[in-house]
RODO-2510 file (C-alpha; in nm, 4 decimals, decimal comma):
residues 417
     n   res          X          Y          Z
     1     x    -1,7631     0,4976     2,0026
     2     x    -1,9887     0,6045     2,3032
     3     x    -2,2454     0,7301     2,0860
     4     x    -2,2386     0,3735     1,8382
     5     x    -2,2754     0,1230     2,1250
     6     x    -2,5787     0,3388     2,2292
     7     x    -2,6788     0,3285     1,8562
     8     x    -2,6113    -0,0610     1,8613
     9     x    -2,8867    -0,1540     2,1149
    10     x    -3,1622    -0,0387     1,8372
    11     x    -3,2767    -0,3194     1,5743
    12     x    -3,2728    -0,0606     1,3378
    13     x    -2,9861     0,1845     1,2775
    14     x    -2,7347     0,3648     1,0551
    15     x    -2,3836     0,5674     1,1673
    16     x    -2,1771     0,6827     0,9242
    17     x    -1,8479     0,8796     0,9779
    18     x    -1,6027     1,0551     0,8149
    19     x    -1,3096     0,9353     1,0613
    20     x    -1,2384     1,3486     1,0624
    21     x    -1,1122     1,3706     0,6833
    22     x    -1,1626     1,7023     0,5624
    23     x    -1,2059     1,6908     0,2446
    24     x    -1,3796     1,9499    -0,0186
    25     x    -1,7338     1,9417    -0,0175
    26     x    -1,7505     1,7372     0,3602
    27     x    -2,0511     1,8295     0,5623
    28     x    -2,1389     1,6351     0,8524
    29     x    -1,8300     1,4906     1,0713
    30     x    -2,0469     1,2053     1,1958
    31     x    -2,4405     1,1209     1,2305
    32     x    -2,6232     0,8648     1,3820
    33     x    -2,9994     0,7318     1,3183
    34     x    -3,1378     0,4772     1,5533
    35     x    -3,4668     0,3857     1,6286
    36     x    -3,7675     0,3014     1,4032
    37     x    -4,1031     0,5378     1,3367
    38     x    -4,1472     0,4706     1,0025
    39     x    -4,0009     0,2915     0,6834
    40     x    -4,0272     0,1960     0,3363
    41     x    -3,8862    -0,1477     0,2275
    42     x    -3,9284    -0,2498    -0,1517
    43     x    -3,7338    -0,5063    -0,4225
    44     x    -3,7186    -0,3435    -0,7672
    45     x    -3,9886    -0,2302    -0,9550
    46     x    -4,1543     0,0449    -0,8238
    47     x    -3,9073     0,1104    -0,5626
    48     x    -3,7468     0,4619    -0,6267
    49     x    -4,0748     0,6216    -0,6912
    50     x    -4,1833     0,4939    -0,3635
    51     x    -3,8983     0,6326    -0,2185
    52     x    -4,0542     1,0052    -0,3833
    53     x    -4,3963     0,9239    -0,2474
    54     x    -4,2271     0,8335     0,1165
    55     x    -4,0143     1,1167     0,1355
    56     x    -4,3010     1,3633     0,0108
    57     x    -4,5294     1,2143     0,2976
    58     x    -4,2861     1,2667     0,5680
    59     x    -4,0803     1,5686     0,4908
    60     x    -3,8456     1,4373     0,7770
    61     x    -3,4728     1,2679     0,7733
    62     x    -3,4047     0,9705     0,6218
    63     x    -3,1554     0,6919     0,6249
    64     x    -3,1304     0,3812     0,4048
    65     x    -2,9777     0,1929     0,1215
    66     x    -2,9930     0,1656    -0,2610
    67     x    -2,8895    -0,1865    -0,3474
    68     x    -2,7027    -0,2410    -0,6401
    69     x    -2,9546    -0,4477    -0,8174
    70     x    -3,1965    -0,1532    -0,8187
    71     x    -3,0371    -0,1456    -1,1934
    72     x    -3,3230    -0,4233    -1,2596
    73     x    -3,5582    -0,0910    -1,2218
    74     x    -3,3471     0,1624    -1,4328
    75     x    -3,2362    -0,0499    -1,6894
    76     x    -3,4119    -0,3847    -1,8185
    77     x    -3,2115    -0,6261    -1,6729
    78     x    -3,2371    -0,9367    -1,4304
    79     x    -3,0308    -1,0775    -1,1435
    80     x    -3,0948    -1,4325    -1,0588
    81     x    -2,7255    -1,5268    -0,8828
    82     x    -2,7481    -1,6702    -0,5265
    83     x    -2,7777    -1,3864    -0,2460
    84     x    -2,6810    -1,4854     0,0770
    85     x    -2,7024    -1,1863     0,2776
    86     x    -3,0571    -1,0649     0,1766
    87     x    -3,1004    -0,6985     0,2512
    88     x    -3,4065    -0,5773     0,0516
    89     x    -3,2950    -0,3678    -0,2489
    90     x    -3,4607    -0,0639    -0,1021
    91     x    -3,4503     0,0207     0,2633
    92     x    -3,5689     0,4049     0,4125
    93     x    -3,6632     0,4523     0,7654
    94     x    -3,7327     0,7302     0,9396
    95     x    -3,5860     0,7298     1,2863
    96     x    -3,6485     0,7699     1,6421
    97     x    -3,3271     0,9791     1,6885
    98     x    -3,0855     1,1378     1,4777
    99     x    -2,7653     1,2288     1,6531
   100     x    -2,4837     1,4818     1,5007
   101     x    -2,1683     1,5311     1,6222
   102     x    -1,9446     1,7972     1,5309
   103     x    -1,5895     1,9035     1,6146
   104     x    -1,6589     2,0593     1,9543
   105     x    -2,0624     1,9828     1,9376
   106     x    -2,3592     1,7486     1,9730
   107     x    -2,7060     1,7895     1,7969
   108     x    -2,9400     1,5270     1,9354
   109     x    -3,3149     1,5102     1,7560
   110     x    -3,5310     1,2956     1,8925
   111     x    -3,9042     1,2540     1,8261
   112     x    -4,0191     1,2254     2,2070
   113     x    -3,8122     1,5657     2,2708
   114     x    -3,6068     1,3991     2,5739
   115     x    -3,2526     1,4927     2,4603
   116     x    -3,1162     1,5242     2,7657
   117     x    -3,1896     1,1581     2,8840
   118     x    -3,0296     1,0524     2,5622
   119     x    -2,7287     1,2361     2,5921
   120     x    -2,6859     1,1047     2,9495
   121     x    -2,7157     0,7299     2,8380
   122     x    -2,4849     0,7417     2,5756
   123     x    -2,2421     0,8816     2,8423
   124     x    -2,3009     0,6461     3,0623
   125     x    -2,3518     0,3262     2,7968
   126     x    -2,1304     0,0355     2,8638
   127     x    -2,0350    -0,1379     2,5461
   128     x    -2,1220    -0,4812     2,5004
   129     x    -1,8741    -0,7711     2,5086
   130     x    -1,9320    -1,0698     2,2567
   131     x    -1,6564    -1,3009     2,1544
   132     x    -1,6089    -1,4029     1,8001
   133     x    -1,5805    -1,7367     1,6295
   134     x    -1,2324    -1,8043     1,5300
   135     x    -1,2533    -2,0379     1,2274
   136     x    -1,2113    -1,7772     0,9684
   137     x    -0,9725    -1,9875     0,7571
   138     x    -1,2700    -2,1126     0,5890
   139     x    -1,3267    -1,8144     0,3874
   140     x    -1,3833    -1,9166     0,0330
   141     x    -1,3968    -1,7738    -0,3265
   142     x    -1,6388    -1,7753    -0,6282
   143     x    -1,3735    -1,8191    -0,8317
   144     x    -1,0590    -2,0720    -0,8724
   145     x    -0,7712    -1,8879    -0,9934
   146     x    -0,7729    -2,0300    -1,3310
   147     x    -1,1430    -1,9689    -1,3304
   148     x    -1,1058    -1,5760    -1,2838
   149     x    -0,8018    -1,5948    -1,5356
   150     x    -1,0514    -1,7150    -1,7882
   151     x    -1,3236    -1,4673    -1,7311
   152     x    -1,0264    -1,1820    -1,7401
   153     x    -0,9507    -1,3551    -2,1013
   154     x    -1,3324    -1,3374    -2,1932
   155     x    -1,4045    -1,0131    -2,0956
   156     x    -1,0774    -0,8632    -2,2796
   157     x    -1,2197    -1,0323    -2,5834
   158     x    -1,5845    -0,8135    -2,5143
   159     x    -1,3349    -0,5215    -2,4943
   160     x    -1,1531    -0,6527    -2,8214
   161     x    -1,4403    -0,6725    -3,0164
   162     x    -1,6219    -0,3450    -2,8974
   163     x    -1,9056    -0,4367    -2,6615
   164     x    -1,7288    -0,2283    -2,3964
   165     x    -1,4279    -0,0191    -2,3130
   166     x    -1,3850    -0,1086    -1,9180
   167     x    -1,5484    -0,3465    -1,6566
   168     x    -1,5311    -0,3650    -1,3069
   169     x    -1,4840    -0,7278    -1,2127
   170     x    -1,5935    -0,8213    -0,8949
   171     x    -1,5953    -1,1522    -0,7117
   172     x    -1,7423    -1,2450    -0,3316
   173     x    -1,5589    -1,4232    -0,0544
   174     x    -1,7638    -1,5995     0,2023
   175     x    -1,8045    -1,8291     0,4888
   176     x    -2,0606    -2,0031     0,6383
   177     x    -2,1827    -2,1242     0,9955
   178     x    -1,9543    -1,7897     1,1127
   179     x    -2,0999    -1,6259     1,4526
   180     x    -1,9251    -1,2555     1,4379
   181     x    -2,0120    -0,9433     1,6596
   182     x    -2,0212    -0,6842     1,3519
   183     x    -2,0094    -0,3968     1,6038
   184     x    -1,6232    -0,5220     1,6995
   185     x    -1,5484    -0,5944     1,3592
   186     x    -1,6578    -0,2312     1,2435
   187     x    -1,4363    -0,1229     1,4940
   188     x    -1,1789    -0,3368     1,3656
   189     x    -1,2263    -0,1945     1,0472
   190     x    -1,2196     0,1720     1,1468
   191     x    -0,8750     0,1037     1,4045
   192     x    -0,7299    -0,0405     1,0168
   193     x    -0,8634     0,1733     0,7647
   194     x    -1,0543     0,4411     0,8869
   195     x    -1,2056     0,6224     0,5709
   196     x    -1,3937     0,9003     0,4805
   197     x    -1,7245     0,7572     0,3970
   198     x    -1,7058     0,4270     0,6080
   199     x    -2,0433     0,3364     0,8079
   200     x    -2,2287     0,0774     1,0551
   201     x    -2,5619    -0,0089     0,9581
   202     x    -2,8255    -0,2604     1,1068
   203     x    -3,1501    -0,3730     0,9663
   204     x    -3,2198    -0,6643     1,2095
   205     x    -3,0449    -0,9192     1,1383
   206     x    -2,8690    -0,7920     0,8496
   207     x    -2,5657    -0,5864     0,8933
   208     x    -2,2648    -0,3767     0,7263
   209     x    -1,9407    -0,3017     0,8244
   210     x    -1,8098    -0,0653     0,5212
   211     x    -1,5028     0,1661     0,5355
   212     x    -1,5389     0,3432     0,1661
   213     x    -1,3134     0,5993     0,0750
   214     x    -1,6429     0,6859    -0,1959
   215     x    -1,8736     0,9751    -0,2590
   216     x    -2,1613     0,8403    -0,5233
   217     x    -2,3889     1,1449    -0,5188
   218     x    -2,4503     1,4506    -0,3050
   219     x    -2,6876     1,7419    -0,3140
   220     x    -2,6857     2,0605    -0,1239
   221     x    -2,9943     2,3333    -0,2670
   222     x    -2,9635     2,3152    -0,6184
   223     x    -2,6057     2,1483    -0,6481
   224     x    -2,5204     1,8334    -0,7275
   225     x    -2,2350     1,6620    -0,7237
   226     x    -2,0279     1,2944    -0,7655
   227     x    -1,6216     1,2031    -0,6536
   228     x    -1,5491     0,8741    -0,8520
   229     x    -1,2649     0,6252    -0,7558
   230     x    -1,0417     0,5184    -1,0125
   231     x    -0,6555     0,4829    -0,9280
   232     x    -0,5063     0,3251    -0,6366
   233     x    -0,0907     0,3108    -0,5049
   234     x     0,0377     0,1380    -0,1981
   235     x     0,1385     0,3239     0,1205
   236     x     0,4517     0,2997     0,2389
   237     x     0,3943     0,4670     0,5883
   238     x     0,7373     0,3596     0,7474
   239     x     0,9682     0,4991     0,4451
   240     x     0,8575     0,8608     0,3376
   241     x     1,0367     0,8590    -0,0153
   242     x     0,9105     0,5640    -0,1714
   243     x     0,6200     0,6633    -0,0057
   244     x     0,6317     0,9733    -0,2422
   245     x     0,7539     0,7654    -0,5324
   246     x     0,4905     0,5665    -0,4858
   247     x     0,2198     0,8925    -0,5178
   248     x     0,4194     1,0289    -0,7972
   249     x     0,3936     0,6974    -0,9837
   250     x     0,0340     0,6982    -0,9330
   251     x    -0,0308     1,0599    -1,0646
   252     x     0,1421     0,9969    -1,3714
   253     x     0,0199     0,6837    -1,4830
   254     x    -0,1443     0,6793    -1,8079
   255     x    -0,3420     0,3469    -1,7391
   256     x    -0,4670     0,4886    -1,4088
   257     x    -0,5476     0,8247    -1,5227
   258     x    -0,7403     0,6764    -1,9124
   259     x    -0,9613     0,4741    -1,6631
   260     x    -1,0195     0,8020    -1,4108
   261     x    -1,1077     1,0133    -1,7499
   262     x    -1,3334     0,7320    -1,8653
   263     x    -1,5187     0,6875    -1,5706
   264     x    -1,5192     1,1337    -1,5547
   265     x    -1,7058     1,1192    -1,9523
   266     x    -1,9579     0,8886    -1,7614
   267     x    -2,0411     1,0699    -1,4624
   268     x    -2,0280     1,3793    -1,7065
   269     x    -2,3146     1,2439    -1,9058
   270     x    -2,5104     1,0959    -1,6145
   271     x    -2,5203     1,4727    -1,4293
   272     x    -2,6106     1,6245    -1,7918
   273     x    -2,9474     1,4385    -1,8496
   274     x    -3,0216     1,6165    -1,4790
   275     x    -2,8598     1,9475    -1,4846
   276     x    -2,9036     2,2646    -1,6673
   277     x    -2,7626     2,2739    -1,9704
   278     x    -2,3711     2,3808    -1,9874
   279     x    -2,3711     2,3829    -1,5754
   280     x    -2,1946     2,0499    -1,6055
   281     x    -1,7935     2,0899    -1,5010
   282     x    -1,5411     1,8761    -1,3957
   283     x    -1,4144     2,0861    -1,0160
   284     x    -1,1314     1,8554    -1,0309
   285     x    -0,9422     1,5953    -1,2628
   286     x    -0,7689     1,3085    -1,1386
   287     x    -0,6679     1,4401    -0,7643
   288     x    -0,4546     1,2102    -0,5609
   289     x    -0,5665     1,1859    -0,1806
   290     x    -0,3465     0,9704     0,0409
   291     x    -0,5524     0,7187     0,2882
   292     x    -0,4401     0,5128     0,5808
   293     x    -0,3137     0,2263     0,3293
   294     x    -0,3221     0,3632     0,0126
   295     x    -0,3386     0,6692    -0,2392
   296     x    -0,6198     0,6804    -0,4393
   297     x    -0,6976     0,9351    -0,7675
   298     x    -0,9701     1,0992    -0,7505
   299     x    -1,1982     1,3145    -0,9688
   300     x    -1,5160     1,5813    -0,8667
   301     x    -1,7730     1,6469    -1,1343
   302     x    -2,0839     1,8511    -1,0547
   303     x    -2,3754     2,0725    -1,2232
   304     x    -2,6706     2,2610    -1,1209
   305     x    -2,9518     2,0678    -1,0942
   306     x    -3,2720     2,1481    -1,2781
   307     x    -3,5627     2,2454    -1,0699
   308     x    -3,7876     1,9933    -1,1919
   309     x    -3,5821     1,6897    -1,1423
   310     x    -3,7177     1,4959    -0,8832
   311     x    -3,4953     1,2613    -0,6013
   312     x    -3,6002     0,9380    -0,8004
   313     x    -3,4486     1,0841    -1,1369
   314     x    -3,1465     1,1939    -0,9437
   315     x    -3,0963     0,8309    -0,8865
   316     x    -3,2321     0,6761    -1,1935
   317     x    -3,0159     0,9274    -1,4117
   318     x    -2,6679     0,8263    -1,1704
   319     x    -2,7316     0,4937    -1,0297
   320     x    -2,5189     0,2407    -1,0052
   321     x    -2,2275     0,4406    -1,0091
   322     x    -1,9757     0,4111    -1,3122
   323     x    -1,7011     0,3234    -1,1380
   324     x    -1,8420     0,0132    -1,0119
   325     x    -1,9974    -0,0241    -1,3448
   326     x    -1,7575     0,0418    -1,6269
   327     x    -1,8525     0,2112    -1,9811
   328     x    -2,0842     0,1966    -2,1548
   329     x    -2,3047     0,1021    -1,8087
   330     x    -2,6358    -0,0970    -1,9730
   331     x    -2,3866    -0,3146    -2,1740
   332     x    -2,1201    -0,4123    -1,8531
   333     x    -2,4019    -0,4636    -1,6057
   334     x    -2,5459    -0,7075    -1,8302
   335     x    -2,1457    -0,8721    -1,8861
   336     x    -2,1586    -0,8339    -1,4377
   337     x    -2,4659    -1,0305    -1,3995
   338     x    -2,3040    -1,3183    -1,7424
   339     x    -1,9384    -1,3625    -1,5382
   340     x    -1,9672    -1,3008    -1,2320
   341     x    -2,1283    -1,5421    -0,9601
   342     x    -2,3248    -1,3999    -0,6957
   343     x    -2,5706    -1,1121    -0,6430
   344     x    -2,3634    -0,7889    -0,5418
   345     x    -2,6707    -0,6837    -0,3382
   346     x    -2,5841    -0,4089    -0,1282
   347     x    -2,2234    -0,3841    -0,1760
   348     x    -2,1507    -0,1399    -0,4789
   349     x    -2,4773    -0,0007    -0,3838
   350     x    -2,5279     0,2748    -0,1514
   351     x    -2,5833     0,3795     0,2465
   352     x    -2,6918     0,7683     0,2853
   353     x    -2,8948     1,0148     0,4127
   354     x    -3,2040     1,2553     0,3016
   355     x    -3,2700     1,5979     0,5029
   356     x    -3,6004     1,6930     0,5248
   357     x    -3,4907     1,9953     0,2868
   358     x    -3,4130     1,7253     0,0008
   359     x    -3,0639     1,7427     0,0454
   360     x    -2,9008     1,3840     0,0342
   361     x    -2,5221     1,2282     0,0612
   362     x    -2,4685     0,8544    -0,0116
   363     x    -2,1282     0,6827    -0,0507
   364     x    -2,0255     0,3765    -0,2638
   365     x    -2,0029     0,0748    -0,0730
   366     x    -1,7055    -0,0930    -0,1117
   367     x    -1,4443    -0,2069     0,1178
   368     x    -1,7492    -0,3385     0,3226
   369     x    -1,8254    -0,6640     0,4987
   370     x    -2,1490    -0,7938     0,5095
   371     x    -2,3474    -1,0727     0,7448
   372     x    -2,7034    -1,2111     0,7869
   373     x    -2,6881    -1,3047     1,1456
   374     x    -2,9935    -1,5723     1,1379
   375     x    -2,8291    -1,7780     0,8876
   376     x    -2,5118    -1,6833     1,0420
   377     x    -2,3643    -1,5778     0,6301
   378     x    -2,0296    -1,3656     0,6140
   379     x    -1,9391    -1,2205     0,2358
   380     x    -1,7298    -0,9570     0,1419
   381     x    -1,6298    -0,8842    -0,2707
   382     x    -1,3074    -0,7522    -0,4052
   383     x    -1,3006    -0,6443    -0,7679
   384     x    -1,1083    -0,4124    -0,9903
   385     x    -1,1242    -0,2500    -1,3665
   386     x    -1,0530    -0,4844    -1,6386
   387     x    -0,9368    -0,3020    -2,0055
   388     x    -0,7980    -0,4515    -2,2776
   389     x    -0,4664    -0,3881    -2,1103
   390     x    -0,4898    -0,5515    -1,8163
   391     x    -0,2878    -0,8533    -1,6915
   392     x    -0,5242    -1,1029    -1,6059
   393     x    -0,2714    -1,2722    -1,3392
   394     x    -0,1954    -0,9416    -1,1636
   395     x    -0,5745    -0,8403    -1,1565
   396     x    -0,6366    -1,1572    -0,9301
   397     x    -0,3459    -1,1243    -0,7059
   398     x    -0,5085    -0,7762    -0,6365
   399     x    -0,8170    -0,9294    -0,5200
   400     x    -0,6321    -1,1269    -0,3185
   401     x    -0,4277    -0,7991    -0,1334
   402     x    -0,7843    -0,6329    -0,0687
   403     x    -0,9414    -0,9286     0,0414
   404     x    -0,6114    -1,0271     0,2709
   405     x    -0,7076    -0,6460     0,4451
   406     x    -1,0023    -0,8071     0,5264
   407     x    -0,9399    -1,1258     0,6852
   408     x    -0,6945    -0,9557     0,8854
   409     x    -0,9340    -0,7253     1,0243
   410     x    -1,1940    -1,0202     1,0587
   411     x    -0,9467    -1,2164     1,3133
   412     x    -0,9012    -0,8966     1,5221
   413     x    -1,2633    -0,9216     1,5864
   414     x    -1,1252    -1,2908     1,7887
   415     x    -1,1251    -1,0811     2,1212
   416     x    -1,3855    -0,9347     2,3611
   417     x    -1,5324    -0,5982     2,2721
***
């Protein structure tokens, strides 16, 4: 954590980490950009081709966020809940320093060229030590119980009547007048659930404390390629066979695996409108990877990516990703922004990075706290994938067992750090 609390001191910057997961198609174990030379900060409308323009200009690295309601851009559609964290929907800055670290290395880049001095105060850096406010029992919901039973209801009626075939529910927790130090609770988060695609990321004021188990899109040369989340089982760390039971249950359930499939045909026909035509194949179907606290099924769908497509219609063509969406996407996003009663903003958006080759990586943010320091805002959403099957009792108490993870890891933040 050397290398973060040296990160932390900047106004501006973005670590992400793969907690040492080795998964297929992994590249860098852990990366962080601090520091500010240049940046590009836009709502939607014009936003992603900005984003070309920017990254065309400076040929350099890259780190930022996609916000969820970039779909106002793609897709005609509106968002006009409340928003009380506020990060912009499009955020790119070029930094002062990027800093990889690999198994048995350090890369330090830095634009004044004094790597050594850097490497010697992140050595030496003495982390800072905040305390927390403690009244975290005030954490609230959108949504009464009866009230989300009744939206489950109404959307299994959409799903009766055709309008769509699944829909990822989502609803915010919150608390206000909250003074945190997001730095301890990322830690927190990481010494819980330490995930493959987790990050810490600062724009002023605004900050995220994410731990996502979730590729969205990565390209290396002329390969693209997505790792949707649909499917999760329980751990059971202290007994080994129901442990097992529990994996075996969760590979060969037919609920689990229609919504995986579904959410495969949509990634399938996001890549096609990008790729060359038959390059388009699913690497793997419905893979189960065990996690900290839980098992999740995963799939890997990639193609090759035409030459001509450009970084904006990468994103345009993929963005927001279908498992956060549902099927078909236009119609459920517009059903999101009906039911549910807040902006998502930048959670089930996106935190990544761009090479100066092109190359990007960006993960799905879920799992993810958010806070707006100034106004001294905490919010965090919990959500899952409503069919026409679902129980709309069961789907709520499963909000309540992610957001429970949460609050737990919020009053371990109640100590120096």
């Amino acid at each position: 954590m050397q290398m973060l609390n040296w990160g932390n001191r900047f106004n501006i910057c973005c670590f992400l980490d793969n907690h040492n997961y080795h998964l297929s198609h992994n590249s860098i174990e852990c990366v962080l950009a601090a520091g500010l030379t240049d940046k590009i900060e836009l709502p939607a409308g014009e936003a992603l081709t900005q984003l070309s323009a920017f990254f065309s200009q400076h040929r350099d690295w890259l780190f930022g966020h996609l916000s969820y309601d970039l779909k106002n851009e793609i897709e005609t559609l509106s968002s006009s809940h409340a928003d009380g964290i506020e990060f912009p929907d499009l955020f790119f800055f070029v930094p002062q320093y990027v800093i990889q670290l690999g198994d048995s290395s350090v890369h330090i880049g830095s634009v004044n060229n004094d790597h050594e001095k850097i490497f010697k105060e992140i050595i030496e850096v003495e982390p800072a030590r905040r305390k927390s406010n403690s009244a975290f029992s005030n954490v609230n919901s959108r949504y009464s119980k009866q009230e989300y039973i009744e939206v489950v209801e109404n959307l299994r009626q959409h799903i009766r009547r055709g309008d769509c075939y699944e829909i990822n529910l989502c609803q915010e927790f919150f608390a206000d007048d909250i003074s945190i130090d997001p730095l301890g609770l990322y830690i927190s988060l990481s010494k819980a659930s330490p995930n493959p695609f987790s990050g810490y990321y600062r724009i002023a004021d605004r900050y995220l404390a994410c731990m996502s188990p979730e590729r969205y899109l990565k390209k290396v040369a002329n390969r693209i390629l997505s790792q949707p989340i649909k499917g999760t089982a329980r751990r059971n760390i202290n007994d080994p066979e129901l442990d097992n039971v529990n994996v075996n249950t969760l590979r060969s359930s037919e609920k689990e695996r229609a919504e995986n499939i579904m959410v495969v045909d949509l990634v399938r026909n996001d890549l096609s409108r990008i790729c060359v035509e038959g390059t388009v194949v699913v690497d793997e179907l419905c893979g189960i990877y065990t996690f900290p606290q839980v098992h999740q099924m995963i799939s890997t769908i990639s193609g090759e990516l035409r030459k001509d497509v450009t970084l904006t219609e990468a994103i345009r063509a993929t963005f927001p990703m279908g498992s956060m969406t549902g099927a078909p996407k236009r119609k459920v996003m517009e059903l999101i922004e009906r039911y549910e009663r807040s902006k998502r903003g930048l959670f089930s958006g996106s935190i990544g990075y761009i090479t100066p080759e092109g190359d990007f990586d960006f993960n799905v943010v879920i799992r993810s706290v958010l806070y707006n320091a100034s106004t001294k805002y905490l919010s965090f959403h919990t959500g899952s994938a409503i069919t026409f099957g679902s129980d709309p009792e069961r789907e709520y108490e499963e909000c309540l067992l992610k957001a429970a993870a949460i609050k737990k890891a919020l009053a371990e933040t109640n100590t120096f750090h």
